[in-house]
PDB file of N, CA, C, O and CB in Angstrom:
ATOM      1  N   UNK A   1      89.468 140.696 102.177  1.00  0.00           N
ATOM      2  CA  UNK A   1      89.446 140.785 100.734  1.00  0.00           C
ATOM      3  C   UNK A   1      88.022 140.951 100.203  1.00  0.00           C
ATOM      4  O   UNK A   1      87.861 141.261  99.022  1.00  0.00           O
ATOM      5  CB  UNK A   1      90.090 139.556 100.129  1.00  0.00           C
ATOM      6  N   UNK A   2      86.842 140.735 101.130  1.00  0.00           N
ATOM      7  CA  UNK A   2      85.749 140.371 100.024  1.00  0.00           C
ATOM      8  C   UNK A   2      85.246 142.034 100.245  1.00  0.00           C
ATOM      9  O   UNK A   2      84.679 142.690  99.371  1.00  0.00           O
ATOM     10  CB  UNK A   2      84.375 138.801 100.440  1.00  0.00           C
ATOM     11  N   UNK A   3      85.526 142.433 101.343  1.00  0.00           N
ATOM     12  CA  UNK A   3      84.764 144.153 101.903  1.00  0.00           C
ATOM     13  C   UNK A   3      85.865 144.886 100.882  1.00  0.00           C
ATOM     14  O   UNK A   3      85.492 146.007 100.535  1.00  0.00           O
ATOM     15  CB  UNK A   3      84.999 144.827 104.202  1.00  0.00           C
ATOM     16  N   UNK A   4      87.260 144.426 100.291  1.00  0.00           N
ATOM     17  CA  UNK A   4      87.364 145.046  99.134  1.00  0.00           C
ATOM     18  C   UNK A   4      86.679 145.358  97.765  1.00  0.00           C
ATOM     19  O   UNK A   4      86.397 146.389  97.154  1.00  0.00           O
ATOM     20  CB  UNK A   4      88.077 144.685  98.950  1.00  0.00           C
ATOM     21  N   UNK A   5      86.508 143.757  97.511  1.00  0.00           N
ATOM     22  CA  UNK A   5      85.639 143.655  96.169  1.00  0.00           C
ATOM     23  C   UNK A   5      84.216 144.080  96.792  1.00  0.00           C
ATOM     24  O   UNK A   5      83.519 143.596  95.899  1.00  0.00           O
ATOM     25  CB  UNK A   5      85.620 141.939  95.370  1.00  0.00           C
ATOM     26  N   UNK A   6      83.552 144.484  97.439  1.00  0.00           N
ATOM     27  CA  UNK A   6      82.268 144.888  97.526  1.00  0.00           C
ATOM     28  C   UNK A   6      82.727 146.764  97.488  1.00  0.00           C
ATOM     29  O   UNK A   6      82.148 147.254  96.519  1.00  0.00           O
ATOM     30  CB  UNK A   6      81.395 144.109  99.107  1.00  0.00           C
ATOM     31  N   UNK A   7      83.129 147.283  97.853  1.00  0.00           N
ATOM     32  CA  UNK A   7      83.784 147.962  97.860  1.00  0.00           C
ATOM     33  C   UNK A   7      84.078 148.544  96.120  1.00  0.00           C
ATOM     34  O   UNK A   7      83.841 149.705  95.788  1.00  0.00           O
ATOM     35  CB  UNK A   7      84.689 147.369  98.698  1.00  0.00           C
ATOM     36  N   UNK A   8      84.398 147.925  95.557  1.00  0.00           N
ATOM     37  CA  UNK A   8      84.774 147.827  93.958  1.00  0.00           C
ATOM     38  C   UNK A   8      83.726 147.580  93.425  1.00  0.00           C
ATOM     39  O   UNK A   8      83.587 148.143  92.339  1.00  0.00           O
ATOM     40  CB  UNK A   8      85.753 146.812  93.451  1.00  0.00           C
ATOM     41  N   UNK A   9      82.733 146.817  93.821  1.00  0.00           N
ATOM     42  CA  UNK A   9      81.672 146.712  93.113  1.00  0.00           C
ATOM     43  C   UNK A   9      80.985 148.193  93.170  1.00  0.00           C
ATOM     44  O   UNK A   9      80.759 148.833  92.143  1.00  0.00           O
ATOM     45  CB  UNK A   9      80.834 145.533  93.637  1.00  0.00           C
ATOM     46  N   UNK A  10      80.690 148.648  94.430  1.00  0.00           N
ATOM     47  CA  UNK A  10      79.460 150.067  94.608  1.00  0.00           C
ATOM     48  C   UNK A  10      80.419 151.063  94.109  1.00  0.00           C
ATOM     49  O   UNK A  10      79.830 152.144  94.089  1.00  0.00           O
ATOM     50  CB  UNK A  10      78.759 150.592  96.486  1.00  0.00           C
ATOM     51  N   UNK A  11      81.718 151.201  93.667  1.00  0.00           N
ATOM     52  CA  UNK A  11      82.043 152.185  93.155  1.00  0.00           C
ATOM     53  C   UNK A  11      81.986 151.676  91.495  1.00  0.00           C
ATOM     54  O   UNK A  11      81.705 152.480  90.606  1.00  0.00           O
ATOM     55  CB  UNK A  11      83.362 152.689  93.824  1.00  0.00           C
ATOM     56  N   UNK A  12      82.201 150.663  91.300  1.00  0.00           N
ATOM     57  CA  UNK A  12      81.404 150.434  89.759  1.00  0.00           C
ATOM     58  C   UNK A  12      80.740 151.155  89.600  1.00  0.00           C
ATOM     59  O   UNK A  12      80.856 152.222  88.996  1.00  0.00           O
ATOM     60  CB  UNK A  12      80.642 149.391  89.394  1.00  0.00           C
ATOM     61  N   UNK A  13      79.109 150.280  90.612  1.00  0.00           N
ATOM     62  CA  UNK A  13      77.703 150.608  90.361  1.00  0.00           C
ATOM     63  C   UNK A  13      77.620 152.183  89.888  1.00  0.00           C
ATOM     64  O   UNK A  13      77.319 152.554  88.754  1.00  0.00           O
ATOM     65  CB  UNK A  13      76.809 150.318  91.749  1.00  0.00           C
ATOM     66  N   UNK A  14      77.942 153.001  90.970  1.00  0.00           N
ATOM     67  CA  UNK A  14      77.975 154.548  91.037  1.00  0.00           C
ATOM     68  C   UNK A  14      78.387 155.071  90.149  1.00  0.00           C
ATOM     69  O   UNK A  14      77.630 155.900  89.643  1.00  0.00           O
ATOM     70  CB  UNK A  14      78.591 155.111  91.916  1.00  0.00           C
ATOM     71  N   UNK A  15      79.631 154.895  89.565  1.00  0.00           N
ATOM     72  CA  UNK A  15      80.488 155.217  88.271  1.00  0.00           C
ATOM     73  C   UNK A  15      79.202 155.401  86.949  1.00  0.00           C
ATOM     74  O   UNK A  15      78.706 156.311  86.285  1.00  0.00           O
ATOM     75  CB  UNK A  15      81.780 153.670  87.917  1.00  0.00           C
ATOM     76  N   UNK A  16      79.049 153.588  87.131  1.00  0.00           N
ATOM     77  CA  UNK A  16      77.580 153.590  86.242  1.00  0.00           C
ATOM     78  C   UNK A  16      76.765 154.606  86.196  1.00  0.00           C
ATOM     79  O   UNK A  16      76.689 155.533  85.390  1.00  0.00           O
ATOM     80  CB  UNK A  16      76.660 152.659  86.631  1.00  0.00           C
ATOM     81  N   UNK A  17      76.028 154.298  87.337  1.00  0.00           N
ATOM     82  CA  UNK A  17      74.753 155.335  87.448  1.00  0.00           C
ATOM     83  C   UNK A  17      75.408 156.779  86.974  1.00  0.00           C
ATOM     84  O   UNK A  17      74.834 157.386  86.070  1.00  0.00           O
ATOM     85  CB  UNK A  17      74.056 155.453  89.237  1.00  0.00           C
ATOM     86  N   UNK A  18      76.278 157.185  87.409  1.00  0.00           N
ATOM     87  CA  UNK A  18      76.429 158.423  87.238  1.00  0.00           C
ATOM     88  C   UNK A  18      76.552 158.510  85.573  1.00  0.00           C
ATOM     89  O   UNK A  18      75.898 159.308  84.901  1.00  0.00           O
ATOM     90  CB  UNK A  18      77.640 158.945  88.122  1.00  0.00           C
ATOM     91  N   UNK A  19      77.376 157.679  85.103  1.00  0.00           N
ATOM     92  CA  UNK A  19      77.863 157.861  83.642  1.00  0.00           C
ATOM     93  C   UNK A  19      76.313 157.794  82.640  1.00  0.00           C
ATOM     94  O   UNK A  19      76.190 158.078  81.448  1.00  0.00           O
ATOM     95  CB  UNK A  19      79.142 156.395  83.208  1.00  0.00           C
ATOM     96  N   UNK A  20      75.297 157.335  83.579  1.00  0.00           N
ATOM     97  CA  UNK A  20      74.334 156.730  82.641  1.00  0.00           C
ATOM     98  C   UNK A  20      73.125 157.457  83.048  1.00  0.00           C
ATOM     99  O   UNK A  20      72.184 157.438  82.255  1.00  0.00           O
ATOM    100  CB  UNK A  20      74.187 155.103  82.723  1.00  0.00           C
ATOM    101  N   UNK A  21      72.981 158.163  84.273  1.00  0.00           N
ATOM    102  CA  UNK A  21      71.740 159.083  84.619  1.00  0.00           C
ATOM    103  C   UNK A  21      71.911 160.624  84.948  1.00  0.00           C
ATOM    104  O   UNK A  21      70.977 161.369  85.245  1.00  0.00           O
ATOM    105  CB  UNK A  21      71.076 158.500  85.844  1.00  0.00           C
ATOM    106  N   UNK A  22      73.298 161.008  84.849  1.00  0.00           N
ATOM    107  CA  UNK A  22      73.946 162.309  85.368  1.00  0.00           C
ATOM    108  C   UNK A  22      75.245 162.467  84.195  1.00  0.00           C
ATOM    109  O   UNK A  22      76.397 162.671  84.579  1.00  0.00           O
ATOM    110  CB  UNK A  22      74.549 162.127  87.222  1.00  0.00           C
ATOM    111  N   UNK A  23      74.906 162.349  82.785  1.00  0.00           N
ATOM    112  CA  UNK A  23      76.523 162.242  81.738  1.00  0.00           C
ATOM    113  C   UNK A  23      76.981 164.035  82.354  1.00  0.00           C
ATOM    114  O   UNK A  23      78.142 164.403  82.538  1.00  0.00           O
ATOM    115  CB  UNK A  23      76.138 162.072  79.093  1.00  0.00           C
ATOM    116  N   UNK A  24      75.965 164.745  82.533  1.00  0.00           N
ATOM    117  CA  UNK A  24      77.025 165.753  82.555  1.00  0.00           C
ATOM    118  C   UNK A  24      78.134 166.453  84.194  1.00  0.00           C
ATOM    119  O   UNK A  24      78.805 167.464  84.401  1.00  0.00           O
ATOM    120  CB  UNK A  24      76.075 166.945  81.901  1.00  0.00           C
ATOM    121  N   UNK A  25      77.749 165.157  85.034  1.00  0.00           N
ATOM    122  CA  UNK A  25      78.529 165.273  85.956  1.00  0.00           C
ATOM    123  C   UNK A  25      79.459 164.280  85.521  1.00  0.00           C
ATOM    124  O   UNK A  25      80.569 164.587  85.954  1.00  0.00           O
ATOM    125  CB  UNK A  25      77.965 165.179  87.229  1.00  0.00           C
ATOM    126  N   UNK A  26      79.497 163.109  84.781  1.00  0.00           N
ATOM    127  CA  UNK A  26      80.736 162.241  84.408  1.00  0.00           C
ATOM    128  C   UNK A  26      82.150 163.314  84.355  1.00  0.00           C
ATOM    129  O   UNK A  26      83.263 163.130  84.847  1.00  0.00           O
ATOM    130  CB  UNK A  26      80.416 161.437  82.734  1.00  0.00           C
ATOM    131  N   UNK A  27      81.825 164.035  83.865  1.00  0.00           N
ATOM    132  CA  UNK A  27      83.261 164.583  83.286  1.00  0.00           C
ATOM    133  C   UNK A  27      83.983 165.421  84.413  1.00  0.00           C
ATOM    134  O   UNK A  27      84.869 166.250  84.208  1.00  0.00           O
ATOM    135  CB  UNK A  27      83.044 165.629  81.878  1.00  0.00           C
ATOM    136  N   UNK A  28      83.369 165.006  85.839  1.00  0.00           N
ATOM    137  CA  UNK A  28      83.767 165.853  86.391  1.00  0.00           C
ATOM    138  C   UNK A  28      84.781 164.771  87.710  1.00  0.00           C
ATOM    139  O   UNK A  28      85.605 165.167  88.534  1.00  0.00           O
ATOM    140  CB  UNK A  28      82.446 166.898  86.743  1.00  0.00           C
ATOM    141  N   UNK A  29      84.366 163.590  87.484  1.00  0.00           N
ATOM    142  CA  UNK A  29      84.824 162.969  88.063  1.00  0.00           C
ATOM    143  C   UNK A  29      86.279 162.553  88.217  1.00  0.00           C
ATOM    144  O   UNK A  29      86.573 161.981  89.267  1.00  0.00           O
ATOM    145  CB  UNK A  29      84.212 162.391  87.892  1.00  0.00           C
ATOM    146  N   UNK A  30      87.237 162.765  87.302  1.00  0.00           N
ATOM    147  CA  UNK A  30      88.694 163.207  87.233  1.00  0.00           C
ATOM    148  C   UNK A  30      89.189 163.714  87.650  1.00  0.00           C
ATOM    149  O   UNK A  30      90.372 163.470  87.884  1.00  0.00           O
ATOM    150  CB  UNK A  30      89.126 163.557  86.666  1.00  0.00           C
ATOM    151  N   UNK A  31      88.121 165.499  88.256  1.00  0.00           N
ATOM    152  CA  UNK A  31      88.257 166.090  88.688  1.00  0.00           C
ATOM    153  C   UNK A  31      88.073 166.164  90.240  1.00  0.00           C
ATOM    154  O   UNK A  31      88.564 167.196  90.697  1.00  0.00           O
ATOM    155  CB  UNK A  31      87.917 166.555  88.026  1.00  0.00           C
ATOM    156  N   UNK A  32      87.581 165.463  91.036  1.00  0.00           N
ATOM    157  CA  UNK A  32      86.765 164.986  92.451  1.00  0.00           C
ATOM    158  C   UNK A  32      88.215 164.943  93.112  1.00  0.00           C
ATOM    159  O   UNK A  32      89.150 164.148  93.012  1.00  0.00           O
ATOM    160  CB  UNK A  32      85.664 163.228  92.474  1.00  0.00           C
ATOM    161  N   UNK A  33      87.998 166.275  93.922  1.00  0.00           N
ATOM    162  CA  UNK A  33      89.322 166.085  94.944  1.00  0.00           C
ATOM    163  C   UNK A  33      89.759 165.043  95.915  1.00  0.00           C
ATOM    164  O   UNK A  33      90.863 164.994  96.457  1.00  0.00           O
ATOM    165  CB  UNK A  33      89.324 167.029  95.755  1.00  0.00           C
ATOM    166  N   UNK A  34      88.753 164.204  96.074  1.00  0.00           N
ATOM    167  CA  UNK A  34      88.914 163.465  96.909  1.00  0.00           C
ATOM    168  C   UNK A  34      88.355 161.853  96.340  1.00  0.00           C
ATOM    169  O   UNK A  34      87.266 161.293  96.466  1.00  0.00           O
ATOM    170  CB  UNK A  34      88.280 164.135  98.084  1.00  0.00           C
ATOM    171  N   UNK A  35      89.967 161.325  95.505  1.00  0.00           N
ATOM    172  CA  UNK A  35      90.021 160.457  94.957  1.00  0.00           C
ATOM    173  C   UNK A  35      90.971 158.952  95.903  1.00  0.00           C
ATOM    174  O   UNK A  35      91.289 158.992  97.092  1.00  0.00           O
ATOM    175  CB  UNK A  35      90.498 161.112  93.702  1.00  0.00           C
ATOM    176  N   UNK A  36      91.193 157.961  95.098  1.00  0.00           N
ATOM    177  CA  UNK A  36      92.152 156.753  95.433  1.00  0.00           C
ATOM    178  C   UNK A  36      93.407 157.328  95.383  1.00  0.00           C
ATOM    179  O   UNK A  36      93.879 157.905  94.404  1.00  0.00           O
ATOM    180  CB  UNK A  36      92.095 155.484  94.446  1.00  0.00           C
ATOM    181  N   UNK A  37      93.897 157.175  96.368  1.00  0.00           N
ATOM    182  CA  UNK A  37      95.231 157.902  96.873  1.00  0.00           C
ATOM    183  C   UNK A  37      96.496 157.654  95.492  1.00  0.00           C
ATOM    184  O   UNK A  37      96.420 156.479  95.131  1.00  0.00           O
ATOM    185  CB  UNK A  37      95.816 157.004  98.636  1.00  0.00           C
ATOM    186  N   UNK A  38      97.284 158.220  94.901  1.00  0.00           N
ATOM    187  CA  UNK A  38      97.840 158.195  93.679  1.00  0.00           C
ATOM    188  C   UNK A  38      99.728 157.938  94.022  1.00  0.00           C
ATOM    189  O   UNK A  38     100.580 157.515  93.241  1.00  0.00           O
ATOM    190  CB  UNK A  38      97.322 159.774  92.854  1.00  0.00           C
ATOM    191  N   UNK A  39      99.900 158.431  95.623  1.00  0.00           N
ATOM    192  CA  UNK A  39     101.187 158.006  95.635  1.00  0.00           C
ATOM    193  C   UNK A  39     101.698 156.848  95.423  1.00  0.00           C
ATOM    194  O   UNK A  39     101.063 155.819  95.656  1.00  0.00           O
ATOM    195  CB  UNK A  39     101.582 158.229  96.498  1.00  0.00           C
ATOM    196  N   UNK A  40     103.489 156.856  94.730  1.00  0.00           N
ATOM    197  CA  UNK A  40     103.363 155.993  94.433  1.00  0.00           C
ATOM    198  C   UNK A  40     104.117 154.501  95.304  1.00  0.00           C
ATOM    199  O   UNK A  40     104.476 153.353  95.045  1.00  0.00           O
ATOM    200  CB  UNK A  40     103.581 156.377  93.305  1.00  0.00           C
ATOM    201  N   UNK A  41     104.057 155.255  96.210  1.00  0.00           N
ATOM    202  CA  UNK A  41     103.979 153.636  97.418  1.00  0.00           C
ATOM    203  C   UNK A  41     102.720 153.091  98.272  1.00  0.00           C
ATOM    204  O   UNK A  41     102.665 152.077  98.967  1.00  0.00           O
ATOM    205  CB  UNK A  41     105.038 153.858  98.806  1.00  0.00           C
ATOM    206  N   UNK A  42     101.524 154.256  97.965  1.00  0.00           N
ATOM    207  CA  UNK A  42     100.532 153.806  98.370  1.00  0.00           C
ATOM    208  C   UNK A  42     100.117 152.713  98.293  1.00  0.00           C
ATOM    209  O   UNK A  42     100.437 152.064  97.298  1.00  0.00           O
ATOM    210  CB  UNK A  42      99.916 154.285  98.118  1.00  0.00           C
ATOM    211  N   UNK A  43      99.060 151.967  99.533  1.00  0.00           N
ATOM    212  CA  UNK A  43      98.760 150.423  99.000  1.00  0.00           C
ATOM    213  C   UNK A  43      97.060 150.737  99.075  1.00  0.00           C
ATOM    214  O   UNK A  43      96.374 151.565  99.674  1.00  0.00           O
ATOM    215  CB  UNK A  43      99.479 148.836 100.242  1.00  0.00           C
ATOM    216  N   UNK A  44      96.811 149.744  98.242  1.00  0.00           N
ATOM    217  CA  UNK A  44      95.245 149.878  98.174  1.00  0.00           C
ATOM    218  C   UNK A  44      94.504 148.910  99.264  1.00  0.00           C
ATOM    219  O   UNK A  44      94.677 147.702  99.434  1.00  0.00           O
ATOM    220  CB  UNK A  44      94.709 149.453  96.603  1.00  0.00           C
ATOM    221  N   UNK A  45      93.881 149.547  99.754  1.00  0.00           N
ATOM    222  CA  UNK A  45      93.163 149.498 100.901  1.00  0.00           C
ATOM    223  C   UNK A  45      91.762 149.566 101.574  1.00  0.00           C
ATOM    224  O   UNK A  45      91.621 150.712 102.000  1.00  0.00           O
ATOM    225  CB  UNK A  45      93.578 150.088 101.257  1.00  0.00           C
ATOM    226  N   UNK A  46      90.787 148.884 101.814  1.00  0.00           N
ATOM    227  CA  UNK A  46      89.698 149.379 102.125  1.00  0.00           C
ATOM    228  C   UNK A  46      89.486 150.502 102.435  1.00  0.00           C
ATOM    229  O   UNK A  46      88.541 150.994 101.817  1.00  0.00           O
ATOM    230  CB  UNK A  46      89.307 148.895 102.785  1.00  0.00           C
ATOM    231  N   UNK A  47      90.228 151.495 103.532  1.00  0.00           N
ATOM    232  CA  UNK A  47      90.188 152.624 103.913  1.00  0.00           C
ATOM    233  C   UNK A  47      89.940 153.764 102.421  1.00  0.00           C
ATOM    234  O   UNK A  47      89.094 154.641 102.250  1.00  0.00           O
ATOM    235  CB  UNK A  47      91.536 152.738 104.800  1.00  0.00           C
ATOM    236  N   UNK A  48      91.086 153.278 101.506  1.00  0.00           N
ATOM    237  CA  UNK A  48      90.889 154.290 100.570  1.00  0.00           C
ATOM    238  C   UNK A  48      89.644 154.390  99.385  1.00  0.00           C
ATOM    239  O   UNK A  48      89.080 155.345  98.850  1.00  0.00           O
ATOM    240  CB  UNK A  48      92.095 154.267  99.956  1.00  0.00           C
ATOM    241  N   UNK A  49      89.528 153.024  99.271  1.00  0.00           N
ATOM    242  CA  UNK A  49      88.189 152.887  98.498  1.00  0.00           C
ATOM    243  C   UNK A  49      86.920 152.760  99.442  1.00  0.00           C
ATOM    244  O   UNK A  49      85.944 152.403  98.783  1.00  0.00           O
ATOM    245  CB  UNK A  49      88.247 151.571  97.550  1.00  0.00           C
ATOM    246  N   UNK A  50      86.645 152.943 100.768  1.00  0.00           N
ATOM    247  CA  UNK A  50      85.357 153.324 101.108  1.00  0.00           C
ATOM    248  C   UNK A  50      85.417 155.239 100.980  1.00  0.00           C
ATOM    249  O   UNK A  50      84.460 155.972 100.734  1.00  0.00           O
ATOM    250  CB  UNK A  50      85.000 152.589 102.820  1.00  0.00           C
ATOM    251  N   UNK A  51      87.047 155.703 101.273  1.00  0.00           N
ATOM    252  CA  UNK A  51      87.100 157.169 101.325  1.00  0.00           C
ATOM    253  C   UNK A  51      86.420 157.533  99.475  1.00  0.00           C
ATOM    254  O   UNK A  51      85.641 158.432  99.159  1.00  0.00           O
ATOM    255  CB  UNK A  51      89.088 157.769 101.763  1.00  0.00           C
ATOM    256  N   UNK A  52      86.970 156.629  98.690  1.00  0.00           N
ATOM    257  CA  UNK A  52      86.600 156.929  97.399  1.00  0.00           C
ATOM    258  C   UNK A  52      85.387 156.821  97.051  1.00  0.00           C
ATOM    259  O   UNK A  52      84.890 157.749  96.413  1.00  0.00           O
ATOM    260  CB  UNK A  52      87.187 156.321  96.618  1.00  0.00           C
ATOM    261  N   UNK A  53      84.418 155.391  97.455  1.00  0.00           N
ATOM    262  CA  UNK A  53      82.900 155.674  97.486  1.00  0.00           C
ATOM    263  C   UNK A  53      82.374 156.679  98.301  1.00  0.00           C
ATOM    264  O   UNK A  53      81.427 157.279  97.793  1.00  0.00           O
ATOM    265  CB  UNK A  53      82.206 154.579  97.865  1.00  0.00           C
ATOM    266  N   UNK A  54      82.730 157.056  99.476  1.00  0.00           N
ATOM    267  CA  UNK A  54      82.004 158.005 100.123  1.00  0.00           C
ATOM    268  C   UNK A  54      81.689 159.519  99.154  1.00  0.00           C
ATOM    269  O   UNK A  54      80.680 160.170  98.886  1.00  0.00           O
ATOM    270  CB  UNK A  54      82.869 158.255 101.481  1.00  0.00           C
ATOM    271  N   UNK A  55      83.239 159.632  98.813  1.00  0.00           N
ATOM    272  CA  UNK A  55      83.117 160.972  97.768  1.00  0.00           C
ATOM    273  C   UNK A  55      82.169 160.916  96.706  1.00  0.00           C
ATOM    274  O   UNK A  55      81.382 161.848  96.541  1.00  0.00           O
ATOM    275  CB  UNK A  55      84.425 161.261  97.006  1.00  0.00           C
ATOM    276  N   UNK A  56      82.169 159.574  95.720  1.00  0.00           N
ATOM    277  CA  UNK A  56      81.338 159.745  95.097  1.00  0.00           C
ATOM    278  C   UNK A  56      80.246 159.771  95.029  1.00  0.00           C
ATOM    279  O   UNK A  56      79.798 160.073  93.923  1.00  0.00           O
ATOM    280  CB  UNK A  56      81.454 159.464  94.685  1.00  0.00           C
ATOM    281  N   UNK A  57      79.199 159.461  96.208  1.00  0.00           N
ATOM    282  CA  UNK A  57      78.343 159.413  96.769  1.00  0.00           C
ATOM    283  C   UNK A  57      77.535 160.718  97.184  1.00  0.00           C
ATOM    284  O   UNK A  57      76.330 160.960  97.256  1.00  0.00           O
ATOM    285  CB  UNK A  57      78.732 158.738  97.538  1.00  0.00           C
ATOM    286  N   UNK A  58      78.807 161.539  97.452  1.00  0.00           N
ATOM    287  CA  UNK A  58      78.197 162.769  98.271  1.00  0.00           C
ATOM    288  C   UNK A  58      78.524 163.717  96.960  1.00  0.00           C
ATOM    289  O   UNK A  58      77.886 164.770  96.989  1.00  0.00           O
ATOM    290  CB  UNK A  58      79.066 163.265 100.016  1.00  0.00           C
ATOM    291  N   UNK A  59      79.426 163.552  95.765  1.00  0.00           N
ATOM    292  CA  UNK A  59      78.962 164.064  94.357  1.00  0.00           C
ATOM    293  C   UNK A  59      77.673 164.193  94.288  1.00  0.00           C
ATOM    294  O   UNK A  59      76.899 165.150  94.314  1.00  0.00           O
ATOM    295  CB  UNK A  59      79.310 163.246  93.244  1.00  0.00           C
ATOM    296  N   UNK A  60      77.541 162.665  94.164  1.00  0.00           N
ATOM    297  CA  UNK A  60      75.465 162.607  93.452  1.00  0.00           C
ATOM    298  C   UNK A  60      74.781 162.883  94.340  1.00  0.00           C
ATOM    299  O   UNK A  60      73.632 162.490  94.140  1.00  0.00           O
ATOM    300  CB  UNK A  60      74.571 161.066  92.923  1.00  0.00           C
ATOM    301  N   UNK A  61      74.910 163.377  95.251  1.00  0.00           N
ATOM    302  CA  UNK A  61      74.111 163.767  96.300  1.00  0.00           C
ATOM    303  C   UNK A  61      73.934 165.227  96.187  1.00  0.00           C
ATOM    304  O   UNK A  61      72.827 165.762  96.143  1.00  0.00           O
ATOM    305  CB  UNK A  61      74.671 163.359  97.595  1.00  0.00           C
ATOM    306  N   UNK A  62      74.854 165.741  96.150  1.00  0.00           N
ATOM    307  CA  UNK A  62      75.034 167.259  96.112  1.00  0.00           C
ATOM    308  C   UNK A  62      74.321 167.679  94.990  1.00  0.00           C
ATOM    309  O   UNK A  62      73.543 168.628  94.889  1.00  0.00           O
ATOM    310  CB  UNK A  62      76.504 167.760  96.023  1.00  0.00           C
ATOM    311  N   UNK A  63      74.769 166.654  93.949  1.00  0.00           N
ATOM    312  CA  UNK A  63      74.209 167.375  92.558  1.00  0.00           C
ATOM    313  C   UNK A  63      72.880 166.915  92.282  1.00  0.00           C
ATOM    314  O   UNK A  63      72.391 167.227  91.196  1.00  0.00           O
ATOM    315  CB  UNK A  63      75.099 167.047  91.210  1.00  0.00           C
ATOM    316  N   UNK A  64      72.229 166.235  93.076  1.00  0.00           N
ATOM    317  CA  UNK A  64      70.918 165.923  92.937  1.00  0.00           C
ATOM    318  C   UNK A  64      69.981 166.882  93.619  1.00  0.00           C
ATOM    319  O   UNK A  64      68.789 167.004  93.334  1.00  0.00           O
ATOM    320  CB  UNK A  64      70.726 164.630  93.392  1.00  0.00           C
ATOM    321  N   UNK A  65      70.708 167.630  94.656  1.00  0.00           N
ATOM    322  CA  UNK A  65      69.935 168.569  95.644  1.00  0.00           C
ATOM    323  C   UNK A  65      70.063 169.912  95.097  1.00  0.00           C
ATOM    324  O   UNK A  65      69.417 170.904  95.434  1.00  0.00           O
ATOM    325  CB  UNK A  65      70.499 168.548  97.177  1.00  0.00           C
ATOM    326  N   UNK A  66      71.117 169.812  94.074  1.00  0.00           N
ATOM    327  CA  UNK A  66      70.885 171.008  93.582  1.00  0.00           C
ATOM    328  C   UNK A  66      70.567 171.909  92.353  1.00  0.00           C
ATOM    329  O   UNK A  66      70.578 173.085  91.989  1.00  0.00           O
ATOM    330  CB  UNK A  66      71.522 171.275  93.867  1.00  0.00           C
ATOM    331  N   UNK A  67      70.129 170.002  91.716  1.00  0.00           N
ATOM    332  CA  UNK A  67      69.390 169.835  90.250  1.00  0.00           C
ATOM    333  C   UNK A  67      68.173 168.727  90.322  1.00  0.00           C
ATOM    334  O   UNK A  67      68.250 167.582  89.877  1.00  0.00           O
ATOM    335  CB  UNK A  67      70.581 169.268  89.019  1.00  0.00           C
ATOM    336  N   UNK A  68      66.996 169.332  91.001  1.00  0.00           N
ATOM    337  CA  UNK A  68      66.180 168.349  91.140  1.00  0.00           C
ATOM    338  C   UNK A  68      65.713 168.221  89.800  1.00  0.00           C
ATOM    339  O   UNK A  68      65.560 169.077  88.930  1.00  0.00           O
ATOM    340  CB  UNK A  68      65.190 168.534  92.150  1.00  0.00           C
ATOM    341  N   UNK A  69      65.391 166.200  89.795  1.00  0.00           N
ATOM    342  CA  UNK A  69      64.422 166.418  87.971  1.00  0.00           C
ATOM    343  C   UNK A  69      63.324 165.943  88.230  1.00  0.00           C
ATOM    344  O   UNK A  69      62.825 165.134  89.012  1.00  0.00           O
ATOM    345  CB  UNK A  69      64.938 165.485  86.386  1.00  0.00           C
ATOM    346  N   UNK A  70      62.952 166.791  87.189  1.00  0.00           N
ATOM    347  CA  UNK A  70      61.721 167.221  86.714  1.00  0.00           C
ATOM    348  C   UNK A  70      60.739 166.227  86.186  1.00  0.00           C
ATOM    349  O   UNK A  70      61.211 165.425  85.381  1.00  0.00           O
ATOM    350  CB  UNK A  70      61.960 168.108  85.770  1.00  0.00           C
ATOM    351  N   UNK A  71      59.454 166.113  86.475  1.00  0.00           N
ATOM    352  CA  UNK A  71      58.421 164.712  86.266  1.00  0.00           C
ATOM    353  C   UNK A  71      57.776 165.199  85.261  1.00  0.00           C
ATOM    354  O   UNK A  71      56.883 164.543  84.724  1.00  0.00           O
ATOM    355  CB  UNK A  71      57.303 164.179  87.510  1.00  0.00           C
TER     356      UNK A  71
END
């Protein structure tokens, strides 16, 4: 249970950061094919929320490499 809630926490954090240092990738995040599984017998699972931080991770990653900012 707790590698869940840590888990929940860094996809907070990220959510954050993104919503608050990248607003114009926020809106794209609805869109991120590779989300928390939506069926509806799915169970929530570490597996799916590290698969869900990983994605968002490699979002801001991508979009940082391919929008460097400027000093």
């Amino acid at each position: 249970m707790k590698r869940l809630q840590q888990l929940t926490k860094e996809i907070n954090d990220i959510t954050l950061k993104i919503e608050q240092e990248y607003p114009e990738l926020y809106q794209y995040l609805d869109e991120n094919p590779i989300t928390i599984s939506s069926e509806i017998n799915s169970k929530m699972d570490t597996k799916n929320f590290s698969d869900y931080l990983n994605s968002l991770k490699q979002l801001l990653k991508h979009h940082m490499e391919e929008h460097p900012q400027k000093k």
